[in-house]
C-alpha positions in Angstrom: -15.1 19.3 70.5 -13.2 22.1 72.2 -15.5 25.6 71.6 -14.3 28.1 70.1 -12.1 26.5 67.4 -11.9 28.6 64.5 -10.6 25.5 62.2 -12.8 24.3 59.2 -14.5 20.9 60.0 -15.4 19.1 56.8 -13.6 22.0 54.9 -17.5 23.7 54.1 -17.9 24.9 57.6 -16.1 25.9 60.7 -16.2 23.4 63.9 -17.2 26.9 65.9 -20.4 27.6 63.6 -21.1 23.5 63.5 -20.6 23.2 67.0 -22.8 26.1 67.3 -25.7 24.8 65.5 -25.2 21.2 67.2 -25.9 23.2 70.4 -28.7 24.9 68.9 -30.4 21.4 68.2 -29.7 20.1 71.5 -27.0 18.0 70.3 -29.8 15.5 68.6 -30.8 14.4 65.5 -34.2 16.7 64.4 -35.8 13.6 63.2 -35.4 10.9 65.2 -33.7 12.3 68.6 -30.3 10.2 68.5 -27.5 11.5 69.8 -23.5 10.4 69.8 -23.9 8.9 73.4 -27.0 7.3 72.6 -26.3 5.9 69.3 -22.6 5.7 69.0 -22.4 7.2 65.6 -21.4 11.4 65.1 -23.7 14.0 64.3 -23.6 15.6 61.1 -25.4 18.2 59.7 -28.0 17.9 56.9 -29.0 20.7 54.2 -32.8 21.3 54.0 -32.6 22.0 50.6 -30.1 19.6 49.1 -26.5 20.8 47.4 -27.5 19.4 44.6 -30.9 21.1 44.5 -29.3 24.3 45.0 -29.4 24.4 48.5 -26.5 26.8 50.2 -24.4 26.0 53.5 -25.8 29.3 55.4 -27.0 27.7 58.8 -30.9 28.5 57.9 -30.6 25.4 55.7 -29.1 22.9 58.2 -30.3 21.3 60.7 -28.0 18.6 63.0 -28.7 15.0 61.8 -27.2 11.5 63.2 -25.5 9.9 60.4 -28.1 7.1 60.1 -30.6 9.7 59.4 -28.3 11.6 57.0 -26.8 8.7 55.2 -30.6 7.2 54.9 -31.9 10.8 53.4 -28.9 11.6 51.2 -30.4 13.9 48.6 -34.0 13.0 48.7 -36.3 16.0 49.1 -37.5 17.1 52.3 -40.9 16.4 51.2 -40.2 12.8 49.7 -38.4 12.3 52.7 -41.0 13.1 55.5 -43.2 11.0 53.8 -40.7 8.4 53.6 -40.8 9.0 58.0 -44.4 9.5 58.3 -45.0 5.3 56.6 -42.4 4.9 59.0 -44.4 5.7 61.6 -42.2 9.0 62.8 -44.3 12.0 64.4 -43.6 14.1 60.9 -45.9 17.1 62.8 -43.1 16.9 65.5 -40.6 16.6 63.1 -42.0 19.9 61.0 -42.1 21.2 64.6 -38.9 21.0 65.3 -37.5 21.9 62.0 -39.1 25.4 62.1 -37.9 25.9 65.6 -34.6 24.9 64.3 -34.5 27.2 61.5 -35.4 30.2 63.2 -32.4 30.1 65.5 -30.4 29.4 62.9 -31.7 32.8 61.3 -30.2 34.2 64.7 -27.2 32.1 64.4 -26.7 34.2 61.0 -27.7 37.3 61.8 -25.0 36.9 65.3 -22.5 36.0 62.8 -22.9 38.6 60.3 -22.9 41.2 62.9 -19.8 40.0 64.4 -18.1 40.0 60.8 -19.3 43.8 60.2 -17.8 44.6 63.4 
């Protein structure tokens, strides 16, 4: 996707802050490493904390997912779900690993964007 598109992508989010956090992630999915070229299928991005859990759409609660991961997940809870890996057999410490890494630059993501909208 061309950068710096200000369009909405999904209509929730823009394609610049979704691109954005794609980029962040490495342009993989945090919990099993796919990617497009690699698995065929697009990256989406999956909330931490479920919608319907009350979970908001500020970057800090998502994290860029393939859609197998996403569509197998849908709105478990992150607990339930990293168990759900872990019988698996995923690396869930690698997993948490990379989610925490994930979220802080996300934090940055928000506090870049806030700064740029108070500007």
């Amino acid at each position: 996707m061309p950068g710096g598109a200000t369009q909405m992508a999904s209509g929730w989010i823009s394609r610049t802050t979704r691109e954005t956090i794609y980029r962040s992630d490495a342009e993989a999915c945090i919990y099993c490493g796919a990617t497009e070229e690699n698995s065929g299928m697009p990256l989406t991005l999956d909330h931490i904390q479920c919608r319907v859990a009350g979970g908001g759409h500020a970057p800090s609660n998502l994290l860029t997912c393939c859609y197998h991961c996403n569509s197998s997940r849908q709105e478990t809870p992150m607990p339930r779900w990293l168990r759900r890996l872990e019988k698996a057999g995923a690396d869930v410490v690698a997993i948490k690993s990379r989610i925490a890494l994930a979220v802080r630059r996300h934090r940055a993501l928000e506090t870049r964007i806030a700064a740029a909208l108070a500007a």
